[in-house]
N, C-alpha and C positions, 0 to 999 in steps of 0.2 A: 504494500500500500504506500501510496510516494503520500509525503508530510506534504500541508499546506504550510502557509504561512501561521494560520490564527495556531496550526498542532504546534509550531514552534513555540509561538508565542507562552500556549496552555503550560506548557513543558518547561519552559523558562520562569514564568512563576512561579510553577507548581514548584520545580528546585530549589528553592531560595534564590532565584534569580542567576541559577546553574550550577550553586555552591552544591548539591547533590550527587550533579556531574563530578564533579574536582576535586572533592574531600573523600579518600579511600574510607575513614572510620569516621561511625559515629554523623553520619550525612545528617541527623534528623536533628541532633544538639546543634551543628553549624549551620546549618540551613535555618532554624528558627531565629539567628541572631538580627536577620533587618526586622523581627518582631519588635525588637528593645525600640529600634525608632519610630515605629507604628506606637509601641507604647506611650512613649513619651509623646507623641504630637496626640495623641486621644486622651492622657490623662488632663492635659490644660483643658479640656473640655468640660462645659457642667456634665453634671453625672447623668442627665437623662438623654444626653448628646453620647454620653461616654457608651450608654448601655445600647441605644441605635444603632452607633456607629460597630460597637462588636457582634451585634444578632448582622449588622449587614457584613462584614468581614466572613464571617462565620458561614452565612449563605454564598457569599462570594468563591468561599476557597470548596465548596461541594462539587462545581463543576469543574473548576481547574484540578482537583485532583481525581474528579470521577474520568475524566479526559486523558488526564496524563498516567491511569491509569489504565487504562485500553491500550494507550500508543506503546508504554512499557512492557506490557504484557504481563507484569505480575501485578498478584492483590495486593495493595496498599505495601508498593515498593519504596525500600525505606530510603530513595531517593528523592521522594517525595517529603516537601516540607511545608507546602503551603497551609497543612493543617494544623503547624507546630507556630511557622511566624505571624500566619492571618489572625490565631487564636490567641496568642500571648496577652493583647489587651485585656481580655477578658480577666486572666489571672491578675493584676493590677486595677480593676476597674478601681474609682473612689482614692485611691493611693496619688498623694501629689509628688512623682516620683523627682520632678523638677525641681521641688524644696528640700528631697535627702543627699545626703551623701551618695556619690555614686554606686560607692561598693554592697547599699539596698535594693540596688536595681539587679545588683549579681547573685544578691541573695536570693533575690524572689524569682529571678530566673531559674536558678536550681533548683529550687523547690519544685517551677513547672516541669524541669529535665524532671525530675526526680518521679514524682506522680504521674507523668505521664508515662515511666516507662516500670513501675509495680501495678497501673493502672487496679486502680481498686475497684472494686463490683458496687454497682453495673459497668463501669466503663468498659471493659474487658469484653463485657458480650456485647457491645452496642459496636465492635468493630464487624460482627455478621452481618452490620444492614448491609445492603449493596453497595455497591458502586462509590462514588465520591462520598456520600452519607455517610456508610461506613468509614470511611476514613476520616472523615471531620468530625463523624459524631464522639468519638471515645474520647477524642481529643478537647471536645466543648467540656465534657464533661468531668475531666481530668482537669480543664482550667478551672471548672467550677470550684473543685473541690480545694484547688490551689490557691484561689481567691480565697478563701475563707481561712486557710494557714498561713497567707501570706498580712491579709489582715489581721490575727492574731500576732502575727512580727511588726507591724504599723504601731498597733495598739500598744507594745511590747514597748517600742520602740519611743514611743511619744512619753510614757511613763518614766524616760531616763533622768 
């Protein structure tokens, strides 16, 4: 099947912008890293801007990896990152990452590597929905959970 342009295009999101292609280990930790800057430009947002903008991130990266998904040939190929950097907001919603030190923004990054890859139940089954779904869905859901330990580090944090 010969690529069009848009399969390039799918493919080059979907990999963090190719970092999927390039990094031998670990594609899904460096491919999520232009998340941080996604993060930082949604956190200066009000929170009901912040929570839009990641339900539409979130719907966004369902076809870029349901796409880049077919064109790769395997299921939820782990050069695939768009559901790791498109979702990262999520894990930071509410947090003014702009007013921490920056070394909270690495904190709370890890935490997203971290739960996204013991993926706690349900997240773990929610990678059988189909297609792009599945791949973005375990991963909403993993932010979810990361949001809520990340803000307990906020809250942690503010109390110093």
């Amino acid at each position: 099947m010969k690529r069009t342009f848009f399969d390039g295009l799918c493919l080059f999101v979907a990999t963090g912008f190719g970092i999927g292609f390039v990094v031998p280990f670990a594609p899904g930790t460096f491919g999520s890293i232009p998340g941080v800057a996604l993060a930082f430009a949604t956190t200066r947002l009000d929170l009901w801007l912040q929570i839009v903008a990641c339900l539409g991130f979130a719907l966004a990266a369902i076809p870029f990896c349901g796409r880049a998904e077919r064109l790769l040939g395997v299921v939820d190929d782990g050069r695939i990152s768009a559901d790791e950097w498109m979702l990262f907001p999520v894990a930071v919603i509410g947090i003014p990452l702009a007013e921490l030190a920056w070394y909270w923004t690495l904190v709370f990054f890890v935490v997203v590597r971290i739960v996204d890859i013991v993926k706690p139940p349900p997240a773990r089954r929610l990678q059988d929905l189909p297609g792009g779904l599945g791949v973005v869905a375990d991963d909403f859901m993993a932010n979810v959970y990361s949001l809520a330990i990340n803000w307990a580090i906020y809250v942690a944090i503010c109390s110093l």
